[in-house]
C-alpha positions as CSV (number, residue, x, y, z in Angstrom):
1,X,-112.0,-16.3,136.5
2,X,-110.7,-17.7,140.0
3,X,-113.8,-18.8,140.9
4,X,-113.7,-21.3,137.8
5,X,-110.3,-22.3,138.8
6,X,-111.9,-23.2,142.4
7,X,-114.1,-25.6,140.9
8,X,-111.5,-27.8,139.3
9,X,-110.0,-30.6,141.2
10,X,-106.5,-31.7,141.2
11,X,-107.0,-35.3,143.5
12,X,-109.2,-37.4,144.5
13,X,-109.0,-40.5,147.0
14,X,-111.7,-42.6,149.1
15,X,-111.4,-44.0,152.7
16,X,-114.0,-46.0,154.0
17,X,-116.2,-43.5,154.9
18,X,-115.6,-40.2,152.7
19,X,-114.7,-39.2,148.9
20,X,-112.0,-36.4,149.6
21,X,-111.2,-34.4,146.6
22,X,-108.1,-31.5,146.8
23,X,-109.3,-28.7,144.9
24,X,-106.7,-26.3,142.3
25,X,-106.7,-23.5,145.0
26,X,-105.8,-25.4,147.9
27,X,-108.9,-26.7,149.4
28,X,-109.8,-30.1,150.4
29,X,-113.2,-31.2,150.2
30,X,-114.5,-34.2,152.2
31,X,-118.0,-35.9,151.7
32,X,-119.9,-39.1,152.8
33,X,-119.1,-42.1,150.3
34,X,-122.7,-42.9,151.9
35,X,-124.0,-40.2,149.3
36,X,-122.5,-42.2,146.5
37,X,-124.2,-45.8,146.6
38,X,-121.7,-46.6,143.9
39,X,-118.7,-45.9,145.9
40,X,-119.6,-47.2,149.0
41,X,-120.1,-50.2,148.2
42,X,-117.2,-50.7,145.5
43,X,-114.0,-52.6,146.9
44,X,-110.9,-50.2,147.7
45,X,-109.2,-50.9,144.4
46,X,-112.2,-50.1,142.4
47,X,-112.5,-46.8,144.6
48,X,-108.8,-45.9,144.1
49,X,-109.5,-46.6,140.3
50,X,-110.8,-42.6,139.1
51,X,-109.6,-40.5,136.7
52,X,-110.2,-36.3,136.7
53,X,-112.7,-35.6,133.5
54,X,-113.5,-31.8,131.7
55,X,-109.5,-30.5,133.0
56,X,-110.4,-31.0,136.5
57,X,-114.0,-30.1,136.3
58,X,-115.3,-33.8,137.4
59,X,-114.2,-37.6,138.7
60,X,-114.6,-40.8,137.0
61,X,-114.9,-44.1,137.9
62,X,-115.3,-46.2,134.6
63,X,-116.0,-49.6,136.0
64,X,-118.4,-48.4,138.3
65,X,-120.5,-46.1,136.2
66,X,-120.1,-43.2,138.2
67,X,-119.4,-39.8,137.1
68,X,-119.4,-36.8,140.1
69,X,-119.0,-33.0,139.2
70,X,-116.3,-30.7,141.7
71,X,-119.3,-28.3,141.3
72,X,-122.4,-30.7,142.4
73,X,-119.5,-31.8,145.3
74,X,-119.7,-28.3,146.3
75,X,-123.2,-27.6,146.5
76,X,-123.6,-30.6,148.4
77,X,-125.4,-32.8,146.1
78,X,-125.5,-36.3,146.8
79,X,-126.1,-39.4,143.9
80,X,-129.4,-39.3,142.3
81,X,-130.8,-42.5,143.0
């Protein structure tokens, strides 16, 4: 059971250059926003515009179209183009 826990994120924000996503038990997770086409090249408001989907389990961005799982995050999956 805390494994599944792990997976589920509690924030999300975007610099320029990475998606960083705080996990439920503590962890932060930091990836390219070069792996997500979508979010690189959406404007900082659009970025900072997300919502956590499935209780933690995944982050939207509605007007962008783009839907990322905590679990694809951590395997180190980028967008499928």
């Amino acid at each position: 059971m805390a494994a599944e826990f792990a997976t589920r994120a509690t924030s999300a924000k975007c610099t320029d250059d990475e998606l960083v996503v705080v996990l439920i038990d503590g962890r932060t997770l930091s990836v390219p926003l070069a792996w997500f086409p979508r979010l690189l090249g959406a404007t900082p408001a659009e970025r900072a515009d997300w919502r956590l989907i499935g209780n933690g389990e995944g982050i939207r961005w509605a007007a962008l179209d783009e839907d990322l799982s905590v679990r694809g995050l951590l395997r180190g999956e980028p967008a499928r183009r």
